[in-house]
C-alpha positions as CSV (number, residue, x, y, z in Angstrom):
1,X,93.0,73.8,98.0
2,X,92.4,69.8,97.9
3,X,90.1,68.6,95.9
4,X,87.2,65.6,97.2
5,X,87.3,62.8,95.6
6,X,85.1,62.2,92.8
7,X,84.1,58.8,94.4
8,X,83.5,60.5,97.7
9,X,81.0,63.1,95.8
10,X,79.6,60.5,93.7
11,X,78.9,58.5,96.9
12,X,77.3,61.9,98.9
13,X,75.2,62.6,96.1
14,X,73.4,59.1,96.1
15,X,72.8,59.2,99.6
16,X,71.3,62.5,99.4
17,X,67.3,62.7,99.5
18,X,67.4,66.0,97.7
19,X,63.8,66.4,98.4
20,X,64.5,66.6,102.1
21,X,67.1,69.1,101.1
22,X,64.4,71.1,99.2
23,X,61.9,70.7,101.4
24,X,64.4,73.0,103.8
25,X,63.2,75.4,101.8
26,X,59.9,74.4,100.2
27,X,56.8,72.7,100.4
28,X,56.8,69.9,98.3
29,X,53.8,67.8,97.3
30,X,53.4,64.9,95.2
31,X,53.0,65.4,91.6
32,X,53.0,61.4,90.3
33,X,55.4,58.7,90.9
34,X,58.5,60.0,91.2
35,X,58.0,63.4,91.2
36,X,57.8,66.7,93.9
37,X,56.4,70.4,93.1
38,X,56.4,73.5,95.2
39,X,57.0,77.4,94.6
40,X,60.2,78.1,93.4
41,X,62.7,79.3,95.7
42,X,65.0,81.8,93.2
43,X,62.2,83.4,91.7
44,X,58.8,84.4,93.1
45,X,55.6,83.1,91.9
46,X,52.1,82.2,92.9
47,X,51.5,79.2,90.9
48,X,54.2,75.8,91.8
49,X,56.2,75.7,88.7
50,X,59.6,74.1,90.6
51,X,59.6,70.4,90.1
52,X,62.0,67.9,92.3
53,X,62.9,64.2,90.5
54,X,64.6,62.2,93.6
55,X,65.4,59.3,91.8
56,X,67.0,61.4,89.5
57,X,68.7,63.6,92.0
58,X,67.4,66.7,90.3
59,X,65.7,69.9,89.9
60,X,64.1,71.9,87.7
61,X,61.9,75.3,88.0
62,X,59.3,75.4,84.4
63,X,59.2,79.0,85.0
64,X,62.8,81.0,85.6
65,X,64.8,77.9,84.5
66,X,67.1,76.9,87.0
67,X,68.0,73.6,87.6
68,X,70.1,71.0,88.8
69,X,71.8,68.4,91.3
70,X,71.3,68.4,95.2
71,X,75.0,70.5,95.0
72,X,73.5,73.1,92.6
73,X,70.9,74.0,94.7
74,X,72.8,74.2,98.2
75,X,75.6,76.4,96.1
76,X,72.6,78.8,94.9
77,X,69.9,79.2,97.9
78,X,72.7,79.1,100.4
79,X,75.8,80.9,98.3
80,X,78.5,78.5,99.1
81,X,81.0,76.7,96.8
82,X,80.6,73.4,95.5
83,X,83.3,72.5,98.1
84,X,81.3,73.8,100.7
85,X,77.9,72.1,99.1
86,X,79.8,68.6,99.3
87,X,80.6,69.1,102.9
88,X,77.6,70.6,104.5
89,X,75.9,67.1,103.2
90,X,78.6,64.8,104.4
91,X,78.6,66.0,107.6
92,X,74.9,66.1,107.3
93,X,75.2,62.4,106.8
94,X,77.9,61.9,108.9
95,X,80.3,60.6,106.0
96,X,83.9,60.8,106.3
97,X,84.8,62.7,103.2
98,X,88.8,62.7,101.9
99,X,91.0,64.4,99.4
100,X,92.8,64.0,96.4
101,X,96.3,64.3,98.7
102,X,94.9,61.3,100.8
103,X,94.0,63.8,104.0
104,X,90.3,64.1,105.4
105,X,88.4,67.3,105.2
106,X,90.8,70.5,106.3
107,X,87.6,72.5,107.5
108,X,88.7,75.3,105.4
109,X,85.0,76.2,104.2
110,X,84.2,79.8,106.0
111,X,80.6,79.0,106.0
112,X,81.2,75.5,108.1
113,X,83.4,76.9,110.4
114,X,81.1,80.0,111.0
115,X,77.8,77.4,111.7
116,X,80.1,75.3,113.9
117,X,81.4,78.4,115.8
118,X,77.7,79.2,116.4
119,X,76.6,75.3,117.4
120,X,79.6,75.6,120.1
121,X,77.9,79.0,121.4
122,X,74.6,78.1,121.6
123,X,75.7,74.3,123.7
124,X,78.0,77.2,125.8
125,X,74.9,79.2,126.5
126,X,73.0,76.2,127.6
127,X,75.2,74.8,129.7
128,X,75.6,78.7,131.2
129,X,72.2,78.8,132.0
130,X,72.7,76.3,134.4
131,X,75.8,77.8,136.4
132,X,75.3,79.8,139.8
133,X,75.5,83.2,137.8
134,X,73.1,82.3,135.7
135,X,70.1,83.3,138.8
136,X,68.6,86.3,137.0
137,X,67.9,84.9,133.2
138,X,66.5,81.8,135.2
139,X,64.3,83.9,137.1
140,X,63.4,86.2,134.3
141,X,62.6,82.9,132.1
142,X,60.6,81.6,135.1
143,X,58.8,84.9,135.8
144,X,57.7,84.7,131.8
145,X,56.0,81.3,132.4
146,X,59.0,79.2,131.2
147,X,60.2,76.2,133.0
148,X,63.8,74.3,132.3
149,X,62.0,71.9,129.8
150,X,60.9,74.7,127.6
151,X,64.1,76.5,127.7
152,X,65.9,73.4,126.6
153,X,62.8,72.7,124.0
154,X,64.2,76.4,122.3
155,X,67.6,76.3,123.0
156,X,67.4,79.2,125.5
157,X,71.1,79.8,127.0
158,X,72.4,82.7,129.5
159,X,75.7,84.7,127.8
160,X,77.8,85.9,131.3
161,X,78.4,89.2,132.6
162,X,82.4,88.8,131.7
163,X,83.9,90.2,128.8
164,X,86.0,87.3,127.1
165,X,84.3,84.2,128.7
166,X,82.9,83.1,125.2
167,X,86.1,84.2,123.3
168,X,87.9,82.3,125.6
169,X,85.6,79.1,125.4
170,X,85.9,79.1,121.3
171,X,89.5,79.7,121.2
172,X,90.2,76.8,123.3
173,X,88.3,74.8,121.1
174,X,90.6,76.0,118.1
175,X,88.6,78.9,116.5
176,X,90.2,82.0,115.5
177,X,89.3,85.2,116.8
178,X,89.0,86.6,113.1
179,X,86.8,83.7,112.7
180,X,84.8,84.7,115.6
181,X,84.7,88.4,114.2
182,X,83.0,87.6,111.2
183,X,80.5,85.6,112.9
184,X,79.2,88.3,114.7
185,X,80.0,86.7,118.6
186,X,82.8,88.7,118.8
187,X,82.6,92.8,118.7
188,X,86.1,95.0,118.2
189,X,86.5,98.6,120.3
190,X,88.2,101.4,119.3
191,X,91.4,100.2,120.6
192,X,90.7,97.1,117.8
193,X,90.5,94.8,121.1
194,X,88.0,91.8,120.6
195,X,85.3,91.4,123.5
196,X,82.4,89.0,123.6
197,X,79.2,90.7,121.8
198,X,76.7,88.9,124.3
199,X,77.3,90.0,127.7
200,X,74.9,89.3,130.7
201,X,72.4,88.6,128.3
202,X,69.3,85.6,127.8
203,X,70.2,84.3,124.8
204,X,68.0,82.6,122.2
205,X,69.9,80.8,119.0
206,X,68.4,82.0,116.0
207,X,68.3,79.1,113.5
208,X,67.6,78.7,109.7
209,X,65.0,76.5,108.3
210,X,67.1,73.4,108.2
211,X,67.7,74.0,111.5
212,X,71.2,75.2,111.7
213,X,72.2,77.7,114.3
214,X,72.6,81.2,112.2
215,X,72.4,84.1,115.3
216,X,71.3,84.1,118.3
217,X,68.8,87.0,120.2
218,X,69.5,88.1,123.3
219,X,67.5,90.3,126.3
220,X,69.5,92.5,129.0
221,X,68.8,91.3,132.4
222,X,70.7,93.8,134.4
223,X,69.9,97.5,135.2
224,X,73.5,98.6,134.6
225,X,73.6,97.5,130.9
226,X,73.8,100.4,128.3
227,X,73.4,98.5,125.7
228,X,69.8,98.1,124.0
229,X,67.2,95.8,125.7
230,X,67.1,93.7,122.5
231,X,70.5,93.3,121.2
232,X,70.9,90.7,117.9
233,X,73.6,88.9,115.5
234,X,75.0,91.3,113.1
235,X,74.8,90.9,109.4
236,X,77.2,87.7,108.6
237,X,78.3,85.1,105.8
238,X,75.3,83.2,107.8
239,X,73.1,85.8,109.0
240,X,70.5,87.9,107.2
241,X,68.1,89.3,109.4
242,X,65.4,90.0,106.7
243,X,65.9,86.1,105.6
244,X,65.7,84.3,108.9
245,X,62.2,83.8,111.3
246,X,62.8,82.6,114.7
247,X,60.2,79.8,115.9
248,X,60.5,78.6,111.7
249,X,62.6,75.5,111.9
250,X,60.2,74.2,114.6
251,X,57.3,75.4,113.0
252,X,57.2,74.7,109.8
253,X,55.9,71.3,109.4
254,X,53.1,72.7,111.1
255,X,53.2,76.0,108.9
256,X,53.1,73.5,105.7
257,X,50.6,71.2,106.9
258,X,48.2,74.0,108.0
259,X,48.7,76.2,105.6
260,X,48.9,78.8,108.5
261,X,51.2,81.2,110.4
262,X,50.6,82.9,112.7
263,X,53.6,85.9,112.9
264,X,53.9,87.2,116.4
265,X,56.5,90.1,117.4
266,X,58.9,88.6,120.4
267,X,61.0,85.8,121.1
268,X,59.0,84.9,124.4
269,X,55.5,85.5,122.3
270,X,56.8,82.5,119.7
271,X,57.6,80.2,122.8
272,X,54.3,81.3,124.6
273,X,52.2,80.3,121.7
274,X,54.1,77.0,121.1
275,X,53.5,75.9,124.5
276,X,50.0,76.8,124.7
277,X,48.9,74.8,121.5
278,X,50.0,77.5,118.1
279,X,52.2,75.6,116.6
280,X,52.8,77.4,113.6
281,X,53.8,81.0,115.5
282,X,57.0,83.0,114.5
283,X,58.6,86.1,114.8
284,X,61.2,88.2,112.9
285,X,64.8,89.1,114.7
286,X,65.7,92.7,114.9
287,X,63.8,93.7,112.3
288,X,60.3,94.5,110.5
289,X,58.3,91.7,108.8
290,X,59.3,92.5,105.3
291,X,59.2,91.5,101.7
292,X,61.8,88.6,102.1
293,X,60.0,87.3,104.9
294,X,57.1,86.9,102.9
295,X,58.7,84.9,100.4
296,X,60.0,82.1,103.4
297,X,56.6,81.8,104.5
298,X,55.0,82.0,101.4
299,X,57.1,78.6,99.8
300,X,56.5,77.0,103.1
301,X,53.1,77.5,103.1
302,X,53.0,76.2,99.7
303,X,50.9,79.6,99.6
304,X,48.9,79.0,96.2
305,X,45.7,79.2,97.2
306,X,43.1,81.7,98.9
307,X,42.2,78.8,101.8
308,X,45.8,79.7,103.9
309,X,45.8,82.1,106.6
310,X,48.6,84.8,107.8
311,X,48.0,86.1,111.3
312,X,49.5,88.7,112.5
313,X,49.8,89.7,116.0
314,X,50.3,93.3,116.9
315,X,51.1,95.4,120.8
316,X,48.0,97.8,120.9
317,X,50.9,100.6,121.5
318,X,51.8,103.2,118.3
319,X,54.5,101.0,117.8
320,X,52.3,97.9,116.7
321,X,49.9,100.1,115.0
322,X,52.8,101.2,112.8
323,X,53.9,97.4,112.3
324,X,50.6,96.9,111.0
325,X,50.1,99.2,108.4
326,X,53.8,98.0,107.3
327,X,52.2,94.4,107.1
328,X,49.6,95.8,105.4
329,X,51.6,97.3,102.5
330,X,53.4,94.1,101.7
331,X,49.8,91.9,101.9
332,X,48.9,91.9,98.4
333,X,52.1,89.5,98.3
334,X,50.3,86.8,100.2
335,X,47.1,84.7,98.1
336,X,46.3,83.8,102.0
337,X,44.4,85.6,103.5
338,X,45.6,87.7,106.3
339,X,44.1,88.4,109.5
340,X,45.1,90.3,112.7
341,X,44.8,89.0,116.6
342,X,44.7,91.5,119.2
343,X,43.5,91.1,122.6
344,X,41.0,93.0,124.0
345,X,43.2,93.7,126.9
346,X,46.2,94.3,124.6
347,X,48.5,91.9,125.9
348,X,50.9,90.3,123.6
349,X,50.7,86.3,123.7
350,X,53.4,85.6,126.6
351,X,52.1,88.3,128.8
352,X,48.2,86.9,127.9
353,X,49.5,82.8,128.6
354,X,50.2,84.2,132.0
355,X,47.2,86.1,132.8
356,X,44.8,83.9,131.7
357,X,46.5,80.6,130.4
358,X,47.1,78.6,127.4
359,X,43.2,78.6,126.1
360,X,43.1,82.3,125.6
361,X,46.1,82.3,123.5
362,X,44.1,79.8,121.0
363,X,41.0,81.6,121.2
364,X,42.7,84.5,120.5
365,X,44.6,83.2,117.2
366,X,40.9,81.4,116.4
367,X,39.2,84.5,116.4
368,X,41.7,87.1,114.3
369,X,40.1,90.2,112.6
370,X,40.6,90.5,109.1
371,X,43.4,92.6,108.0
372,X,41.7,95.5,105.7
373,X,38.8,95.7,108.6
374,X,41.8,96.3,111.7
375,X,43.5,98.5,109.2
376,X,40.1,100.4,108.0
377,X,39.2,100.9,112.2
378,X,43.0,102.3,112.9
379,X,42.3,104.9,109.8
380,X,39.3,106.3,111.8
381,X,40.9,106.6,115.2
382,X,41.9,110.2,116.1
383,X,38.9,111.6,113.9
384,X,35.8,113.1,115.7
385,X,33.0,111.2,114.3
386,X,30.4,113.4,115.6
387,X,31.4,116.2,113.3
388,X,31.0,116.3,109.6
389,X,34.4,117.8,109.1
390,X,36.0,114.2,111.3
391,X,33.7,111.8,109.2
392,X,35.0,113.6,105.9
393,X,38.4,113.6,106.9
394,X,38.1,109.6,108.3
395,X,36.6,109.1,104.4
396,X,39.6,110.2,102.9
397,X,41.8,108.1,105.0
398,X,40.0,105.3,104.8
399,X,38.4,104.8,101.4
400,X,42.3,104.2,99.6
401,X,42.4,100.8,102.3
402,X,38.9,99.7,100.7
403,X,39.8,100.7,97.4
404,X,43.2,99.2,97.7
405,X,41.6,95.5,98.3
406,X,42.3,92.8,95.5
407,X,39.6,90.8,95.7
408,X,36.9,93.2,93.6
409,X,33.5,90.9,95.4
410,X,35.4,92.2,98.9
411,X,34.6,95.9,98.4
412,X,31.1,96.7,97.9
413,X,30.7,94.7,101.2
414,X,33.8,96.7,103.0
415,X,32.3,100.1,101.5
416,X,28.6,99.1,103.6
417,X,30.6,98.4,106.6
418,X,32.8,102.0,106.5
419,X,29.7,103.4,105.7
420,X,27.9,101.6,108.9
421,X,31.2,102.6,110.8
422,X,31.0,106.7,109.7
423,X,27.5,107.0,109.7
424,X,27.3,107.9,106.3
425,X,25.3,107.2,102.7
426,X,26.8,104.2,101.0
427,X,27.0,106.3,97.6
428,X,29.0,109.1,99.2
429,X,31.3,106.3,100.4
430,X,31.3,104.2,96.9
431,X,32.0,107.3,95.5
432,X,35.4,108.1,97.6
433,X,36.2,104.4,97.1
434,X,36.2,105.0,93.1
435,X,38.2,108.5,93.6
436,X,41.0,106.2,95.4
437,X,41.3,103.3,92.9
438,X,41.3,106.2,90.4
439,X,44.3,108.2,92.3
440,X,46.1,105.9,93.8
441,X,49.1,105.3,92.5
442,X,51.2,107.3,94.9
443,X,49.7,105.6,98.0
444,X,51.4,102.3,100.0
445,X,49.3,100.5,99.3
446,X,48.7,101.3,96.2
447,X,53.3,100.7,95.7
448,X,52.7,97.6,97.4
449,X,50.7,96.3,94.5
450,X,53.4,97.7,92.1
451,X,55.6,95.4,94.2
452,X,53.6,92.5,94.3
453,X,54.5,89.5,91.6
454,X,52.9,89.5,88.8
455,X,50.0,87.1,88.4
456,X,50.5,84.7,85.7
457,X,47.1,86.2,83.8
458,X,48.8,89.2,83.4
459,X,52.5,87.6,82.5
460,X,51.7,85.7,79.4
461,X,51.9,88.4,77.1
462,X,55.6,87.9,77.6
463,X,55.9,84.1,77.5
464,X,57.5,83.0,74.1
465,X,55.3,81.4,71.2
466,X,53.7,78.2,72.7
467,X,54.1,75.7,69.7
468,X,53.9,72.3,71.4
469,X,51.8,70.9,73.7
470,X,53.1,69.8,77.2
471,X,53.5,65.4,77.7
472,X,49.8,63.5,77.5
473,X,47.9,66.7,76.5
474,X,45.3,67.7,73.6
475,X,46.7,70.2,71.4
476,X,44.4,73.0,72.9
477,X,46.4,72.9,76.5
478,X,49.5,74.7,77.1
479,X,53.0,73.1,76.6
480,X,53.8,72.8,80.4
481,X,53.4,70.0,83.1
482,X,51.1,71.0,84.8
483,X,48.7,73.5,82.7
484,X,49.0,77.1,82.1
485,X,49.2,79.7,85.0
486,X,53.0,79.9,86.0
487,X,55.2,82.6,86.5
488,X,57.5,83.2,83.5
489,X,60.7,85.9,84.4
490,X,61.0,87.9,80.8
491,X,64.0,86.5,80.1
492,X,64.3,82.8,81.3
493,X,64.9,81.3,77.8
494,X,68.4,83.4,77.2
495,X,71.5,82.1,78.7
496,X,74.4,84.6,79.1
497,X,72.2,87.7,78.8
498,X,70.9,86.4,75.4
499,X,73.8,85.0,73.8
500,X,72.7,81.6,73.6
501,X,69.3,80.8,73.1
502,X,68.1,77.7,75.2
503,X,65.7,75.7,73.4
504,X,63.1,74.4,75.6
505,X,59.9,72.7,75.4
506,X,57.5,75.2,74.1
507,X,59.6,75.8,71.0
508,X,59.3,72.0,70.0
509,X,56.5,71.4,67.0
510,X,53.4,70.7,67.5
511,X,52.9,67.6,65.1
512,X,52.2,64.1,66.3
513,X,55.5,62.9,65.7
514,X,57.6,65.4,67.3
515,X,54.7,64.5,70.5
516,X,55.9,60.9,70.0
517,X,59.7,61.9,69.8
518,X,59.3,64.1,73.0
519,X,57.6,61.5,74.7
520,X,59.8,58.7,74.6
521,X,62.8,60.8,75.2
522,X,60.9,61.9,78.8
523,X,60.2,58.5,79.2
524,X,63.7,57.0,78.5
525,X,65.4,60.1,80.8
526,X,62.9,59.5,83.5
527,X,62.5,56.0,83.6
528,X,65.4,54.4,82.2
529,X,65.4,50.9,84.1
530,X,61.6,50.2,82.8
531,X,63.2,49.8,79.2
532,X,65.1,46.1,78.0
533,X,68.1,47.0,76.8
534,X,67.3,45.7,73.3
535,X,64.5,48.2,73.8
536,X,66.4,50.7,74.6
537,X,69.0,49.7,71.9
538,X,65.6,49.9,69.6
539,X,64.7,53.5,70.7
540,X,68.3,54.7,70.1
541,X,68.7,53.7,66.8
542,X,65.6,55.3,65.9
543,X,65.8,58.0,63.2
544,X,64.7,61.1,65.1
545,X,62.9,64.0,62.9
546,X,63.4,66.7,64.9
547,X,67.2,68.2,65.6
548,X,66.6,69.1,68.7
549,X,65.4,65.6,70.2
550,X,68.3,63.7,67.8
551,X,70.7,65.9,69.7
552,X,69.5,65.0,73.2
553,X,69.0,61.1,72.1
554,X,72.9,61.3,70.9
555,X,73.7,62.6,74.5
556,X,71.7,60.4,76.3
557,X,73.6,57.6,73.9
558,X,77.2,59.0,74.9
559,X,76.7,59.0,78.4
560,X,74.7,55.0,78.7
561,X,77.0,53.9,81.0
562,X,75.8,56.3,84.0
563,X,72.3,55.5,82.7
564,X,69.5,55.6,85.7
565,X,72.8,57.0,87.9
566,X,72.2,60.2,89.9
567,X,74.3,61.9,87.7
568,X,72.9,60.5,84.4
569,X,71.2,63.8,83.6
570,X,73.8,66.0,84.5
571,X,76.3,64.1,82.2
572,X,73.6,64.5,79.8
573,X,73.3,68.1,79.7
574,X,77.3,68.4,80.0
575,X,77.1,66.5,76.8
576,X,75.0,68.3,74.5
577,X,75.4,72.1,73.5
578,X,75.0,74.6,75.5
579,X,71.6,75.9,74.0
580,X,70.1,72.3,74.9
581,X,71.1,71.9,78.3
582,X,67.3,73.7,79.3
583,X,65.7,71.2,76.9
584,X,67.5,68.2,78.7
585,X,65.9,68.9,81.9
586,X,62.9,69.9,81.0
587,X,62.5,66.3,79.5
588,X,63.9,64.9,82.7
589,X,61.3,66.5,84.9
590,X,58.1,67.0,83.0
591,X,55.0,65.0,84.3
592,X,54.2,62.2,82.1
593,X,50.4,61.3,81.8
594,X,51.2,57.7,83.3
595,X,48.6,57.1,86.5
596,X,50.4,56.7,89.8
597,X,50.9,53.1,89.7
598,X,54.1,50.9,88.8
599,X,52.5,48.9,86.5
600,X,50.5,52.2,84.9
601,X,53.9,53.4,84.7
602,X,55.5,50.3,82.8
603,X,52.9,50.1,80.4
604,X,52.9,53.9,79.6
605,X,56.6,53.6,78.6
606,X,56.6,50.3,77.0
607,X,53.8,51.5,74.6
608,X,54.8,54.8,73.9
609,X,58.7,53.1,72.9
610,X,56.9,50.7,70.9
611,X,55.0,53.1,69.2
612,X,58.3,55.0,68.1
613,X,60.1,51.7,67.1
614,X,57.5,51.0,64.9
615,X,57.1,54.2,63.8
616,X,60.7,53.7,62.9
617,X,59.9,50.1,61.4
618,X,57.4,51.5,59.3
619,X,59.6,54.6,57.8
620,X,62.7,52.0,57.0
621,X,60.2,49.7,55.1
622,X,58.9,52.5,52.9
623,X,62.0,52.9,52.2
624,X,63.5,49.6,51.5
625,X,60.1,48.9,49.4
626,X,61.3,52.1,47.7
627,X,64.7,50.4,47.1
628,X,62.9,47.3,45.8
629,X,61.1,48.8,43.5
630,X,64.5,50.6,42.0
631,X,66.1,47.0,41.5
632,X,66.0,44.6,39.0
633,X,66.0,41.3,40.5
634,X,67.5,39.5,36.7
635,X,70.4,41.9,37.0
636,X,70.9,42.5,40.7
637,X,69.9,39.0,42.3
638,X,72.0,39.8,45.4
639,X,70.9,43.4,46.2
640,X,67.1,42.2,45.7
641,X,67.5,39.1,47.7
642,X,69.1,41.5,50.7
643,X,66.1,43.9,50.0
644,X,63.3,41.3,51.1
645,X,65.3,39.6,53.6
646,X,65.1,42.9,55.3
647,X,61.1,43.4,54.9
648,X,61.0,40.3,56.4
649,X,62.5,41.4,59.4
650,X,61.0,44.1,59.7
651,X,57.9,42.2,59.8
652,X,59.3,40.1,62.5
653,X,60.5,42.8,64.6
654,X,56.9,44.4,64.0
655,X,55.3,41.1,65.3
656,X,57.5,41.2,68.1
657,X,56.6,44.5,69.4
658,X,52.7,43.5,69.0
659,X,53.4,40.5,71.2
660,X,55.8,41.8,73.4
C-alpha cells in the first residue's frame, strides 16, 4: 500500500480546525483563550472532562485519558486507519493528497468508497424522484404535506420498481458489486445473484452527524410489495443503527444551542416538525431509542445540567405505550429532564401538521407531560379504580415508577399526586413507595439505574491519591482544570492493562516549587510563541527538581524545532517514555488561571517564567556563594575571581528579569 507523504499529512493537519472535527461529535464551549471542553466521546460521563487545544491540534479527555491529534480522534470515534483518517480530511478540504510512488490517492480506503457509493445513491434517488415513474412517492410525499422544496431540503429520493437499475447506475460509475454488497445497497438471493435492496421504495438518506450519507430509510408505496412497510440499511462498515438519528445532522446546532430534543418516532414526523418550527426533532432508524442513542444526544446537548429537556413523542397505540416505558428504563441516563408529547387526538406530528397546521405541532412540543407522570397514568390504565382490589393492584404497579425517581424532593410530591389519582391516603401510598425503593432491585427501572453512569460523587473512592493541586488553584481544590466532579474509568492511569504506569498530574507534589515547575511547563507547551527565545533558552536551562517535569522539559528541548507546530506535542510525547506520554498532554491542555485576554495571557506566562529563572538564579548563587566561601582567594586567585564574576551576573541577569 502507498504511503502519503509526510508533507502532504503535515500540510492536512494544519489546515484542520479539529474543533470543527470534534464538534461532529460534541458540544464544545469555550473554556479560555485557546481552549474547548465538552463530554467525552469514548467514555461516558456527566461532568465535561474532554478538552480540545486548536492551536495545538489536540485533544485530551481529564477523565479516561485519551488523547491526541485531529487523526487520532477520526481513527478512534470513526474506526478507520490513519490512511483512511488522512483522506476523509483531504477530501474534506478538497486537497489533492499524493504518495510516496509519486501517484495521487488510489481510493483503496473501504470506508471512503462505501460513503461515496452511498453519496452516488442518494444524488440517484433524487434525481429518480423526478422521472415519470416516480408518480406514486410524489403523490404519497405530497399527500403527507410535503412539497419538492422540502423533499430536496431532506434529501428525499424514490428507489424504482426494477431490480438492477441502482446496481447498474454504480457499476457504471466504477463500483464493484462486492463493494456494493457490503454497503448494504445491494442484497444476494439464494441463487448468490445480486439485486438492488431498495425497490419501488421512498427513500430517505440516513446521514451521520457530520453529515455524511451512512443508510438510507425507505417506505413501500405499492400494494404488491411483500417486503416490510419500513425496510432500512443493514448493519455496515458505515452503518450502526443504534449509533445513527435521522433529522441529527440538521438538527444539532439547534439541539446544542437549545439544550433540547425533541425524539419523535418516523421519518415524516422529523420532517413534519422541522417545517413547522421544532428544529431540534429526530428519530431513530429501524430501531428502539436505546442506550447508544442516549449518549449522541447526550454530548450534543452538552447534557450537564438539569435545565435541558428530552421529549419524547409517542403513537397512543400499545406499540408507543411500550416505546415509552423502554424510554423510561434508560432515563436515569439523561441529567435533562425528560418529558412526553402526546396529542389529545393521538396523532403523531406529520399526521397532526396536516389536521391542524404547523402551530399545533409547537404547542404540542411546548406543552409535554413529564415523563414519570405519563408513565405513572399508563401504570393505572386497565385497573378498576372503583374497587379496592384495582386501586391496590394500580399501587403496586405504580409506586416502583415514584420510587424509582432520582431526584429525592420529586417524590413526596409524585406520592400526593398517585395518591390524588387512586383515591387513596398519602401514608398508605408513602408506605408502598418505601416498600419499592426497598425491593427494587429486580425492577427496570430499578436495572436502568444499575446501568446508568456513575456520578462522580460516588466515583472518587476510586480516583488515585490527589497530591497536587490543578494550575492557579489553592492547595484545598482538586488537581484538575476545571474542579472536582469528573468521571474517572477505574483504570485510566494504566497503559497496557497496568504494565506501565502513566504518570499524570495528580501524582505530581504538592510543594510550591513543583506548582512553579508544572506551571511554566503548561505555559511553555501551550503558549510557546509568548516566550523570547533567550527566555525560553532561560527556562530550559533551568535545573528542574522534580523527575518527572525534567523529563518532559528534555523532550520539549529535543523536539524545539517543531516548537508552536501542530505536531509539537505529539513529537513531544513520542519523545519521552512511555509512562510520560499522559503527563505531556495533560500539561498541554490544562486550563491555566490566565483571564481571557492576550495581554492577561502574556503577562501570566512572562511572570510565571521569570519566577522560575529566578528561582533558578537564586539556587545557582547559593551555590556559587557556597563555592566562594570554599576558596582561598591568596592561593586560588583565578577560581575566586571566576566565582564573583559570576554573582555579578547573576545579579545582572536578576535585574534584567525585574525590568524586563
Amino acid at each position: 500500500m502507498a504511503l502519503i507523504r509526510k508533507s502532504d499529512i503535515e500540510e492536512v493537519r494544519s489546515r484542520t480546525d479539529i474543533s470543527e472535527i470534534v464538534g461532529d461529535h460534541v458540544t464544545l464551549k469555550n473554556a479560555g483563550i485557546g481552549s474547548k471542553k465538552g463530554l467525552c466521546p469514548f467514555h461516558d460521563e456527566r461532568t465535561p472532562s474532554f478538552h480540545v487545544r486548536p492551536q495545538l491540534g489536540y485533544y485530551h479527555c481529564f477523565g479516561c485519558g485519551e488523547s491526541g491529534d485531529v487523526f487520532t480522534f477520526l481513527q478512534k470515534i470513526d474506526h478507520v486507519t490513519f490512511s483512511e483518517a488522512v483522506e476523509r480530511l483531504a477530501g474534506r478540504l478538497g486537497y489533492a493528497l499524493t504518495y510516496e510512488d509519486g501517484g495521487h490517492a488510489p481510493d483503496h480506503s473501504k470506508r471512503l468508497r462505501l460513503l461515496q457509493a452511498h453519496t452516488a445513491a442518494e444524488t440517484y434517488y433524487r434525481e429518480q424522484l423526478q422521472a415519470p415513474g416516480a408518480e406514486a412517492a410524489r403523490e404519497f410525499l405530497g399527500g403527507r404535506g410535503f412539497d419538492p422544496n422540502a423533499a430536496a431540503m431532506f434529501g428525499v429520493g424514490y428507489a424504482p420498481q426494477a431490480w438492477d437499475s441502482l446496481s447498474k447506475h454504480l457499476t457504471g460509475l466504477g463500483f464493484t458489486l462486492p463493494e456494493l454488497k457490503e454497503s448494504g445497497l445491494l442484497s444476494t438471493n439464494e441463487r448468490g445473484s445480486s439485486y438492488d435492496r431498495f425497490r419501488g421504495r421512498v427513500m430517505w438518506p440516513i446521514r451521520d452527524t457530520s453529515g455524511q450519507t451512512v443508510g438510507f430509510g425507505a417506505r413501500k408505496l405499492y400494494d404488491d410489495d411483500k417486503g416490510p412497510k419500513y425496510l432500512n440499511t443493514p448493519e455496515s462498515p458505515i452503518y450502526h443503527k443504534a449509533q445513527v438519528l435521522y433529522g441529527l445532522d440538521v438538527a444539532k446546532r439547534e439541539i446544542a444551542k437549545q439544550h433540547k430534543v425533541v425524539v419523535v418516532e418516523g421519518y415524516t414526523d422529523v420532517m413534519a416538525a422541522h417545517l413547522a418550527g421544532v428544529p431540534t426533532a429526530v428519530a431513530t432508524c429501524g430501531t428502539s431509542f436505546g442506550v447508544d442513542h442516549i449518549k449522541v444526544l447526550r454530548r450534543i446537548m452538552d447534557d450537564e445540567s438539569a435545565g435541558g429537556q428530552v421529549i419524547f413523542t409517542f403513537d397512543p397505540d400499545e406499540a408507543g405505550k411500550k416505546a415509552a416505558m423502554r424510554a423510561f428504563a434508560e432515563e436515569q441516563r439523561f441529567v435533562a429532564q425528560t418529558f412526553v408529547a402526546v396529542a389529545r387526538d393521538g396523532l403523531d406530528p406529520c399526521d397532526l401538521r396536516l389536521a391542524r397546521g404547523d402551530a399545533a405541532v409547537r404547542d404540542l412540543v411546548d406543552h409535554p407531560t413529564p415523563m414519570y407522570e405519563f408513565v405513572i397514568a399508563q401504570q393505572l390504565l386497565g385497573h378498576d379504580l372503583d374497587t379496592v382490589e384495582g386501586r391496590v393492584a394500580a399501587l403496586r404497579q405504580a409506586a416502583p415508577v415514584v420510587a424509582g425517581i432520582r431526584d429525592p424532593a420529586m417524590r413526596p410530591g409524585y406520592s400526593r399526586r398517585l395518591a390524588k389519582m387512586l383515591g387513596i391516603d398519602l401514608v398508605q401510598v408513602e408506605q408502598a413507595v418505601r416498600a419499592a425503593r426497598g425491593a427494587s432491585k429486580n425492577t427496570p427501572r430499578r436495572q436502568a439505574e444499575t446501568r446508568a453512569p456513575v456520578r462522580a460523587a460516588d466515583q472518587r473512592s476510586r480516583v488515585p491519591a490527589q497530591r497536587g493541586p490543578a494550575p492557579g488553584q489553592f492547595e484545598e481544590e482538586p488537581p484538575f482544570p476545571d474542579g472536582e466532579g469528573y468521571d474517572f474509568p477505574p483504570d485510566a492511569s494504566d497503559f497496557g492493562g497496568g504494565a506501565v504506569r502513566a504518570v499524570r498530574m495528580s501524582d505530581l507534589p504538592n510543594d510550591p516549587v513543583t506548582r512553579l515547575e508544572r506551571d511554566t511547563l503548561m505555559a511553555v507547551l501551550q503558549h510557546p510563541r509568548r516566550l523570547s527565545d533567550e527566555r525560553f533558552q532561560q527556562v530550559m536551562a533551568a535545573g528542574f527538581t522534580n523527575a518527572s517535569l525534567s523529563t518532559v522539559r528534555d523532550g520539549i528541548v529535543a523536539t524545539r524545532d517543531s516548537l508552536g507546530s501542530m505536531e509539537w506535542i505529539t513529537r513531544i510525547a513520542e519523545e519521552v517514555p512511555q509512562a510520560f506520554t499522559t503527563l505531556v498532554t495533560e500539561l498541554a491542555m490544562a486550563s491555566i488561571p490566565a483571564g481571557n485576554k492576550d495581554e492577561q495571557i502574556d503577562l501570566y506566562v512572562r511572570s510565571l517564567s521569570a519566577s522560575l529563572v529566578e528561582r533558578d538564579l537564586l539556587r545557582r548563587k547559593a551555590e556559587l556563594l557556597g563555592a566562594l566561601q570554599r576558596t582561598d582567594g591568596r592561593t586560588e586567585p583565578d577560581r575566586f575571581r571566576a566565582l564573583n564574576e559570576q554573582l555579578v551576573s547573576i545579579e545582572n541577569q536578576k535585574r534584567e528579569l525585574r525590568e524586563g
